[in-house]
N, C-alpha and C positions, 0 to 999 in steps of 0.2 A: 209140836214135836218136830226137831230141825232132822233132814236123811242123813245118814253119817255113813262117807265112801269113803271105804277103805284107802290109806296113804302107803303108797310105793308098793301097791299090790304088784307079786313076786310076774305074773301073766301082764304088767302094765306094755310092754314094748310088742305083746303078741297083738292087743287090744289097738294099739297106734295103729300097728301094720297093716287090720284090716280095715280099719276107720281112714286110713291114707288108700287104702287100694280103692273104696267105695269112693271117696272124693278124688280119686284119677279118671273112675267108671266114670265119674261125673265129668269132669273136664274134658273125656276123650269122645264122648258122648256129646257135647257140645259142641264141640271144634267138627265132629264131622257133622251133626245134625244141621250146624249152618252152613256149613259149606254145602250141604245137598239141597238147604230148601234156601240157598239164595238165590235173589231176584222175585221171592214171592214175597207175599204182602205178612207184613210180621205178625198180623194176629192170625190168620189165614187159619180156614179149618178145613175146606175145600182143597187145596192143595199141598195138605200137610202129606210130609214126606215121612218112611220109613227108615232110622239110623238104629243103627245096633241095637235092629229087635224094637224099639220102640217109635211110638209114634213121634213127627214134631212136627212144630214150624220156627218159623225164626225167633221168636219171642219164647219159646220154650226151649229151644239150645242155647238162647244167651244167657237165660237165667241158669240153667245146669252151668254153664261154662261159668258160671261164675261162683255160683254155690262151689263149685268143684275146686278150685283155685281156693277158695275160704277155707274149705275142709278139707284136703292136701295142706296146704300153708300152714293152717293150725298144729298139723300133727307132724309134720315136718317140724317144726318148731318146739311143740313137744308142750315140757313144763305144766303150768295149769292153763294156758291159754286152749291148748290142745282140748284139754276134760269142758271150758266154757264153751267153747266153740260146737265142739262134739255135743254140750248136752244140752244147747238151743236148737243145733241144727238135729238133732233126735225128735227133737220137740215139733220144731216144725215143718219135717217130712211129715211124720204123723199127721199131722192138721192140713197139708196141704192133699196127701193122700185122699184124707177122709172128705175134702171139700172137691176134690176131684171126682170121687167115686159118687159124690151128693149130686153132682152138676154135669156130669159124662155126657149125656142125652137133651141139654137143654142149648141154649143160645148161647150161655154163659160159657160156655168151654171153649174159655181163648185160646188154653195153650196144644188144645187137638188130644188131649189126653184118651185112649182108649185103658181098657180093663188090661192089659198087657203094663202098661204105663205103672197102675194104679198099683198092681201088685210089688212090681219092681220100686214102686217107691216106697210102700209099708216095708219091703228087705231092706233095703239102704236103710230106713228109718231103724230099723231092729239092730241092725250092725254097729250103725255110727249111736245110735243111743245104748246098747250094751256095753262100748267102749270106755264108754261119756263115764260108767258106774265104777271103772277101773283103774283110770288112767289119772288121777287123784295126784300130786307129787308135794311133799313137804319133806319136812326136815325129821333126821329119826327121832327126836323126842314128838314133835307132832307126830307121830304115827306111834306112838308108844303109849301116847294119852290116846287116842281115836281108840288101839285095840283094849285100852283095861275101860274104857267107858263101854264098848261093848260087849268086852266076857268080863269084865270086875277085874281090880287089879290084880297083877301076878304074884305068885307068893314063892320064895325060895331064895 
């Protein structure tokens, strides 16, 4: 059984704007995260620095800063690139979240992540993959088949 998202849902541009604001979080969140922990060692967990609220080091601001540029870009862009983009990177905040919250206390927490971290990433994950469900774009006959395979066709 294939998911069937809604096409030119009437809320599609509301759903952009917050999936674009969480991928700025992200870029702006980067850009200052390395500029505070530069000079340290990029997988650095000992002198991971504090940026907007959340923990880093180098290696965990460049990947936000770039995740964020991905998911701005896409939604900036819009169309269906927007909805694939949105609904991998939903995908894999979730997974990186849950692999975070798995590994917090061990050796393995390269990118310094604390529980602060872990929660802000399952929100972004919520935001940018509720969008993902929304932001669908085709042509009004494709969205006129989508809705009568969902309610049965129209009659009148």
């Amino acid at each position: 059984m294939a998911a069937h998202f809604p096409i030119n849902h009437h809320l599609r541009p509301l759903y952009r704007l917050l999936a674009g604001v969480a991928g700025l979080y992200m870029l702006v969140f980067g850009v200052v995260g390395f500029v505070q922990t530069s000079g340290a060692e990029f997988f650095t967990r000992d002198e991971a620095e504090w940026a907007l609220g959340l923990r880093t080091n180098p290696a965990f601001s460049l990947l936000s800063l770039v995740a964020g540029v991905v998911v701005l870009g896409a939604n900036l862009i819009g169309r269906n690139v927007g909805h694939v983009i949105n609904t991998l990177a939903g995908i894999v905040l979730t997974i990186v979240g849950m692999a975070s919250l798995a590994l917090m206390q061990t050796e393995a927490n390269i990118f310094a992540f604390s529980m602060v971290n872990v929660i802000v990433t399952f929100i972004l994950a919520g935001i940018i993959g509720t969008a993902s469900l929304y932001d669908r774009v085709g042509s009004h006959a494709d969205a006129r088949a989508e809705e009568d395979f969902r309610h049965g066709p129209r009659t009148a």
